[in-house]
C-alpha positions as CSV (number, residue, x, y, z in Angstrom):
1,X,0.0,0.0,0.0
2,X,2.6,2.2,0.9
3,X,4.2,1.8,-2.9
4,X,1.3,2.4,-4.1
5,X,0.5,5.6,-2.0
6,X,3.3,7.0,-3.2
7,X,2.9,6.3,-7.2
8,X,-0.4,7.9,-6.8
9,X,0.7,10.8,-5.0
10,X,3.7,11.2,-7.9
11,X,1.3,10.9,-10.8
12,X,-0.9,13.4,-9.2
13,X,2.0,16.2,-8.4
14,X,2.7,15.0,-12.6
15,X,-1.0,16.1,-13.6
16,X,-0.7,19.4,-11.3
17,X,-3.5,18.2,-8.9
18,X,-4.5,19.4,-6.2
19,X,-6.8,18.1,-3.3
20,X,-8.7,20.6,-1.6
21,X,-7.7,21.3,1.6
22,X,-10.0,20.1,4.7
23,X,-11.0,23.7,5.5
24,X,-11.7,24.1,1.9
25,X,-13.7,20.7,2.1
26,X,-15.4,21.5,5.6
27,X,-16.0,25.7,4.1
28,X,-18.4,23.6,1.0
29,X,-20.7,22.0,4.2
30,X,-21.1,24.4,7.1
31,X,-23.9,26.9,5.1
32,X,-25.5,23.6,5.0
33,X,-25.2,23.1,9.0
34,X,-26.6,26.8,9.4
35,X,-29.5,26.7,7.2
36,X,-27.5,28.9,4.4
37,X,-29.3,28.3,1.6
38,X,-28.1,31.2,-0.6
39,X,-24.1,30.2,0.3
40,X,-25.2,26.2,-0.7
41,X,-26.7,27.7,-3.9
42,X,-23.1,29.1,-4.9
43,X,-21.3,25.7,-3.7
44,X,-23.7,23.4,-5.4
45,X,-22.6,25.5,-8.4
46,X,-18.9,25.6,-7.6
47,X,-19.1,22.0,-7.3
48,X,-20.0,21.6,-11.2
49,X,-16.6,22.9,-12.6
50,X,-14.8,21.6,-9.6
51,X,-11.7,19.0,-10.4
52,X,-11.9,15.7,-8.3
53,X,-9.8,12.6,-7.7
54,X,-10.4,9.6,-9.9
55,X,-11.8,7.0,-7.9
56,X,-12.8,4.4,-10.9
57,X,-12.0,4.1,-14.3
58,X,-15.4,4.6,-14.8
59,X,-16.4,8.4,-14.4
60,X,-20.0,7.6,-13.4
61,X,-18.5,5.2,-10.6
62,X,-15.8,7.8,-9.5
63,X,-18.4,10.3,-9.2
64,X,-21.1,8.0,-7.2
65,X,-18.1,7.3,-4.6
66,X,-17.5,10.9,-4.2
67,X,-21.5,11.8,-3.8
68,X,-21.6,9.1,-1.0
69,X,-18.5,10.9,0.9
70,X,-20.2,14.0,0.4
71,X,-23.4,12.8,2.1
72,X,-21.5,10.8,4.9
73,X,-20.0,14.2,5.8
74,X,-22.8,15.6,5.6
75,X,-24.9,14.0,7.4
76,X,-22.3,14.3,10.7
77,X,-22.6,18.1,10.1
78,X,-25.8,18.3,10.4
79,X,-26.3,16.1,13.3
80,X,-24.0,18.5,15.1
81,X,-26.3,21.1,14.0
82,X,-29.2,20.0,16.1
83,X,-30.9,17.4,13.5
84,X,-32.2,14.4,14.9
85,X,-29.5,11.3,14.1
86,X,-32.6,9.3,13.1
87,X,-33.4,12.0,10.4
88,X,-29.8,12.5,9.3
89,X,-28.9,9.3,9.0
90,X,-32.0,8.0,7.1
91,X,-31.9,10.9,4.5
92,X,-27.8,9.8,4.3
93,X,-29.5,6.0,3.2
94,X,-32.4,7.2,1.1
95,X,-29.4,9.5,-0.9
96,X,-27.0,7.0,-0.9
97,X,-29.5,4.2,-2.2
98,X,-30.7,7.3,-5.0
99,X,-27.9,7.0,-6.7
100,X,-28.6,3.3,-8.1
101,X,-30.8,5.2,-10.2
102,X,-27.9,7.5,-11.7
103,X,-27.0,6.9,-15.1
104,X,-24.9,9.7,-16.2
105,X,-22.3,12.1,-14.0
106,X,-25.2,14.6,-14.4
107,X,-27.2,12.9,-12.9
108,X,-25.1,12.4,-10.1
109,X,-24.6,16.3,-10.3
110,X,-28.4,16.7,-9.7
111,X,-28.6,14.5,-6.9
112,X,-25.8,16.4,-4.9
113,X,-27.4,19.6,-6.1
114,X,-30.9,18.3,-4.4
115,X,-29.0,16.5,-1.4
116,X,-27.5,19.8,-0.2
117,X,-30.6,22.1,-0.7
118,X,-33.0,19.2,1.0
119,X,-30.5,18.9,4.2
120,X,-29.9,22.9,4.4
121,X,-33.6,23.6,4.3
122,X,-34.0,21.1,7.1
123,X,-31.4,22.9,9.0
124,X,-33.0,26.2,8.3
125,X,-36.4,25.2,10.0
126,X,-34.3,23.4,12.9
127,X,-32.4,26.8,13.5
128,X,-35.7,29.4,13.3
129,X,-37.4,27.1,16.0
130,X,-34.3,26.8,18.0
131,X,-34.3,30.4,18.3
132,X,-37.6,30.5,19.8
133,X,-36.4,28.4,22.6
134,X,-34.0,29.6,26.0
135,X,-30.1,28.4,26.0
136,X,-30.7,25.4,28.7
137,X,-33.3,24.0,26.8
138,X,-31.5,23.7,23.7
139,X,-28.7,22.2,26.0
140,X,-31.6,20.0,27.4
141,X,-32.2,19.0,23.7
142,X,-28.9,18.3,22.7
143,X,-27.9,16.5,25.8
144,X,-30.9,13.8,24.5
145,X,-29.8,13.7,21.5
146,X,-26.4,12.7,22.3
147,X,-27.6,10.4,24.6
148,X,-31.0,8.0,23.3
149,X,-28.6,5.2,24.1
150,X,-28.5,5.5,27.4
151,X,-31.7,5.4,30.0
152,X,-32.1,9.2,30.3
153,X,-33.9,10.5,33.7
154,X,-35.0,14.3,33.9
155,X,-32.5,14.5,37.1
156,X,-29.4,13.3,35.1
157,X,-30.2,15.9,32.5
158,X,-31.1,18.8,35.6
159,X,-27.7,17.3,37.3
160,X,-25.6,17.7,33.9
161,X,-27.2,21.4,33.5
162,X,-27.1,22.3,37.0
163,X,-30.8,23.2,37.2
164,X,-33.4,22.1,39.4
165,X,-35.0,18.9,38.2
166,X,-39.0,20.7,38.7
167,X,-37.8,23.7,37.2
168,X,-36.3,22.3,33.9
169,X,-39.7,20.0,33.5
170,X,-41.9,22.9,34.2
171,X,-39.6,24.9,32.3
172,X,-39.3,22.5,28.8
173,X,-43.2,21.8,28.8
174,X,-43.6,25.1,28.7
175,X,-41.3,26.1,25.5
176,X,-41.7,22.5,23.7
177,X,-45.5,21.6,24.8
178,X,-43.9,18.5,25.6
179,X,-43.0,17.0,29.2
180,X,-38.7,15.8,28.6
181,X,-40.4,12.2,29.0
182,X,-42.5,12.4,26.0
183,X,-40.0,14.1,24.0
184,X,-37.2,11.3,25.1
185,X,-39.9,8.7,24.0
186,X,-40.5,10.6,20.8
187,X,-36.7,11.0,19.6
188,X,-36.5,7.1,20.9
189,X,-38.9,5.7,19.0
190,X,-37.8,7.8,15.4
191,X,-34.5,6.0,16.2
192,X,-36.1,2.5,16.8
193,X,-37.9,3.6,13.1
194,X,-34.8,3.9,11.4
195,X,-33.2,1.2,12.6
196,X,-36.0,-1.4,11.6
197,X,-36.3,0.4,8.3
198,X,-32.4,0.3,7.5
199,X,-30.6,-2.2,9.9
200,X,-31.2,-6.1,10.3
201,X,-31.4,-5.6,14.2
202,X,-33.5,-7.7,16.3
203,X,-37.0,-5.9,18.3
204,X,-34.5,-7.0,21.5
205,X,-31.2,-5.6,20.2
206,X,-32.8,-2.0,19.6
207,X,-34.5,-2.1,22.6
208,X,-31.4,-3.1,24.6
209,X,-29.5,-0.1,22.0
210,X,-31.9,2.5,23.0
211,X,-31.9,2.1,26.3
212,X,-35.2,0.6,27.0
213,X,-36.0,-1.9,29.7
214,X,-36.5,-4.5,27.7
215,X,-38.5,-5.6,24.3
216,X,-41.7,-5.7,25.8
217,X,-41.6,-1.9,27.5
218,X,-39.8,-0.8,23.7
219,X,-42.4,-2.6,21.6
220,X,-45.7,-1.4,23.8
221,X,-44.4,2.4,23.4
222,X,-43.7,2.3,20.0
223,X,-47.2,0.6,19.1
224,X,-48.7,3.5,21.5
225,X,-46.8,6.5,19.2
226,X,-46.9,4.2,15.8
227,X,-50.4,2.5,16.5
228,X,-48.6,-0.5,15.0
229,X,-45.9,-3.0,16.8
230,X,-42.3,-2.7,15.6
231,X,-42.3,-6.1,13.7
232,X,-45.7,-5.3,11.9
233,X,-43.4,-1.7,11.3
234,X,-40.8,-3.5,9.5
235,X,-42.9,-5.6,7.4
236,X,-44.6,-2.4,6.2
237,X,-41.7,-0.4,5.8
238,X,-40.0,-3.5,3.7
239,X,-43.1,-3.6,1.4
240,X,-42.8,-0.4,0.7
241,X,-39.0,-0.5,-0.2
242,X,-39.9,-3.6,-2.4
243,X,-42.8,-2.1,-4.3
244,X,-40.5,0.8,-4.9
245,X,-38.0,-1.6,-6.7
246,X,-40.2,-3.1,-9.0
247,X,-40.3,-2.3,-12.5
């Protein structure tokens, strides 16, 4: 590898090119974390007459691996943003699986084009509610969000924040119109929904990932919120993807 490292990195310096640097890279995704859609406009167009690495002999292939890098980053950006991982990550898979459809480098070009916009103008809605909420609840919010793995209590959050544990709940209901339990069972169960609809986990092993007590507890909340059981969730959401793929 390390021969080969270095015959690619010769022929490159041969051909005069020249990777963008990472604050270059990371300058092309933060108007996308704030909600920026006029600055995404101008790097969606940038991004047209940009140069790139070859990654295939195949330009369409080359330019598929780069959308799907693109995304990936993405989608960590905006998670950091204050989007929920569940949404983040199953726009990432939706993208990602969109560009099966891709036949020319165009094409490709579109998608990115409509990948950015889609994930800024999510952003942008996250950002003009967020500003309607106080500092500690958005720390209440992002201390969730960074935690549905775990079994979250409204003390450990009021402990972490260095609030009173009545005040915060009187305190979130009142900004969010939800009580921090609800909204912990909300942002659990969009999780659990991505992970049946994209992941080959078990009913048990998300329950035991998101922190509930145990499969029972998981799959009587999610059929409360849902009005339908995990499994029958999955079988629903498979049909779906399978109808999709048909001819």
């Amino acid at each position: 590898m390390d021969q080969s490292l270095n015959e690619y990195l010769f022929r490159q310096r041969e051909e005069n090119f020249r990777h963008a640097t990472y604050s270059e890279e990371m300058s092309s995704i933060q108007p996308v974390k704030d909600g920026n859609l006029k600055a995404v406009e101008k790097v969606i167009k940038a991004h047209k007459s940009q140069e790139f690495s070859q990654l295939s002999a195949s330009p369409l292939l080359s330019h598929k691996f780069l959308f799907v890098a693109d995304v990936t980053v993405c989608c960590r950006f905006c998670i950091e943003g204050g989007m929920p991982p569940s949404e983040s990550y199953g726009l990432s898979d939706l993208y990602i699986q969109k560009t099966d459809q891709c036949q020319t480098v165009d094409d490709v070009e579109e998608l990115y084009g409509t990948m950015m916009m889609d994930y800024a103008r999510r952003m942008k809605k996250y950002k003009e509610k967020r500003r309607e909420l106080s500092p500690k609840i958005i720390l209440c919010i992002n201390y969730i969000q960074n935690h549905l793995h775990d079994r979250i209590t409204v003390a450990d959050i009021a402990g972490e924040l260095e609030m009173n544990a009545s005040y915060l709940s009187t305190l979130f209901s009142k900004e969010t119109g939800l009580s921090v339990s609800e909204y912990i069972r909300r942002q659990k169960i969009s999780a659990a929904k991505h992970l049946l609809q994209y992941k080959e986990y078990s009913c048990t092993e998300i329950a035991e990932y998101l922190g509930f007590s145990g499969e029972s507890h998981f799959s009587a909340l999610f059929a409360k919120q849902e009005g339908i059981s995990p499994k029958e969730y999955r079988k629903q959401e498979y049909q779906k993807h399978f109808e999709r793929k048909q001819p």
